[in-house]
C-alpha positions in Angstrom: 85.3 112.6 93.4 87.2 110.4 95.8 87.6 109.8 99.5 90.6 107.9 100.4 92.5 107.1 103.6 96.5 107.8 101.9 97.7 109.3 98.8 100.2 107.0 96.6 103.4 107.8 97.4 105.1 110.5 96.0 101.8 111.8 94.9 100.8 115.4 95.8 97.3 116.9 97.4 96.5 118.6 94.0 93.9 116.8 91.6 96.2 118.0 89.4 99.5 116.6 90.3 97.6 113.0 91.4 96.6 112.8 87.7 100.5 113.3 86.6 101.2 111.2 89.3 98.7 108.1 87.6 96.4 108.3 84.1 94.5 106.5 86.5 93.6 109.2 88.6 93.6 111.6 85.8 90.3 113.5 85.5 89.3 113.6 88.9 87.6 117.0 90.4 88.3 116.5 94.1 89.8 114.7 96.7 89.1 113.7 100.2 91.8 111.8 102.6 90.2 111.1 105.4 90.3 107.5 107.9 87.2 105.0 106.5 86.1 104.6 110.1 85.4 108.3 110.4 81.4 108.4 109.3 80.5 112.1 110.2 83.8 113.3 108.4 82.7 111.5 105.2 79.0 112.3 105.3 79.9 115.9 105.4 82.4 116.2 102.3 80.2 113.7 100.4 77.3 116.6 102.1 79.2 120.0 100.6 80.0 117.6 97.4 76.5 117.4 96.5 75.9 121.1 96.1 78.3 121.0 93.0 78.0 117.2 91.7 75.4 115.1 90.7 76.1 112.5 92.7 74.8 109.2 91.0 76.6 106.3 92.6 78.8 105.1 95.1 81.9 103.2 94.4 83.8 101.0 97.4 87.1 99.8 96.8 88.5 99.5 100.0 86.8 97.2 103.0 87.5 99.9 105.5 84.9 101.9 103.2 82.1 99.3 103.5 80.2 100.9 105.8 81.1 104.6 105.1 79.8 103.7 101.6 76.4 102.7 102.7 75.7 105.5 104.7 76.7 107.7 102.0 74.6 105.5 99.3 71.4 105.7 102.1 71.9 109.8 102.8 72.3 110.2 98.9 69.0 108.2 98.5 71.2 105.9 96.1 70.7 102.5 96.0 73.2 99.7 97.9 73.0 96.5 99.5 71.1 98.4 103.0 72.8 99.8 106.2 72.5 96.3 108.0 74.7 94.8 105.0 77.1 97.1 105.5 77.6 97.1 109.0 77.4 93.1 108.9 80.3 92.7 106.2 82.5 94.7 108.3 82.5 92.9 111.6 83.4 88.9 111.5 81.5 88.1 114.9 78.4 89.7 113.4 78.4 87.5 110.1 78.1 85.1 112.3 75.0 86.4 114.6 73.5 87.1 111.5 74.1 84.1 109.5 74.2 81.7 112.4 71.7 79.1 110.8 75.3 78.5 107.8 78.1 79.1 110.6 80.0 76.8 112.1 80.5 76.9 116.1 82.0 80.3 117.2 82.4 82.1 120.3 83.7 85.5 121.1 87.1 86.1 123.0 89.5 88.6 124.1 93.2 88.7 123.3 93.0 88.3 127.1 91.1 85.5 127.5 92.4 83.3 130.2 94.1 79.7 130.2 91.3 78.3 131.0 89.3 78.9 128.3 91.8 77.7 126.0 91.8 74.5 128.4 87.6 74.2 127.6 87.8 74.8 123.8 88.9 71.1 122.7 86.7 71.3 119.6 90.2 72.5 117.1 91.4 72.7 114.7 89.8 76.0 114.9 89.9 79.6 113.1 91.0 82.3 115.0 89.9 85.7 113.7 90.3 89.5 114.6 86.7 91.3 114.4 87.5 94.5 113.2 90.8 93.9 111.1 90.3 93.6 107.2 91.9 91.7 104.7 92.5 88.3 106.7 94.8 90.4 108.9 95.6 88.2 112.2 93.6 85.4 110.8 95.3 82.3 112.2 94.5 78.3 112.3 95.1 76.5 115.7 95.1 73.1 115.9 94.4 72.5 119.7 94.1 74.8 122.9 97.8 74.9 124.3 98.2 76.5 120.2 95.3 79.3 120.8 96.8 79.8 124.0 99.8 80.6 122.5 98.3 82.4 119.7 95.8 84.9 121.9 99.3 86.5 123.3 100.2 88.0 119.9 97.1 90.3 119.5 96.9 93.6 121.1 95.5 94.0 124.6 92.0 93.4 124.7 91.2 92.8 120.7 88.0 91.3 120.1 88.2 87.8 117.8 86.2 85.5 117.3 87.2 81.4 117.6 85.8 79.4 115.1 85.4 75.3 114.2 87.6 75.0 111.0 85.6 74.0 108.2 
């Protein structure tokens, strides 16, 4: 049974024609596609899956699952790492809430954060990190505050991030 958010290309929406398509995918019995941030979607498929199955584990393999997975691992009564985990790994600013006691120096910004708090922050260099992106996506090093000025600009209106001391 998998939930995933895109089929390979040039796969079809058969079980059948996904395990022509890879051995790897050969032998599955279903298949979900559905966005990793959409919980309720999930919990219900995994929900009408566990009439038929017996579901005994749960399986990430893709960051935007994290949290999906927990939730299903909790309804299933499965064990995982624990909802707070998986919420925490999934949002950079709240690693380091969480873990603030290990973190260096952050603070939470805006894509439109104003000159003037690029004119305050003369800690650098310093990380500068997207909160809800995976995969280091929009991570970027700034060396100084006329940089992060420069560097807030190219992230979408409003983006949460968080600015951290480089360590």
């Amino acid at each position: 049974l998998v939930i995933t958010d895109m089929l390979p290309t040039g796969a079809g929406t058969s079980v059948t024609e996904l395990g022509r398509h890879s051995p790897v995918l050969a032998g599955l019995e279903d298949v979900a596609v559905i966005d990793g941030s959409q919980h309720l979607p999930i919990l219900r498929r995994v929900s009408t899956w566990e009439a038929d199955y017996d579901i005994r584990g749960v399986l990430c393999l893709g960051e935007v699952f994290v949290e999906a997975g927990g939730l299903v691992a909790d309804m299933l009564g499965l064990h995982h790492p624990g909802l707070r985990a998986t919420r925490v790994c999934r949002n950079k600013y709240l690693q380091r809430l969480f873990l603030r006691r290990w973190s260096p120096r952050s603070e939470l910004v805006t894509s439109l954060a104003s000159g003037s708090f690029a004119e305050d922050f003369a800690a650098g260099p310093a990380v500068l990190k997207p909160v809800g992106r995976f995969a280091s996506s929009g991570v970027q090093e700034v060396a100084d505050p006329e940089e992060l000025a420069r560097c807030l600009n190219g992230y979408e209106p409003g983006e949460m991030l968080v600015l951290e001391t480089k360590v």
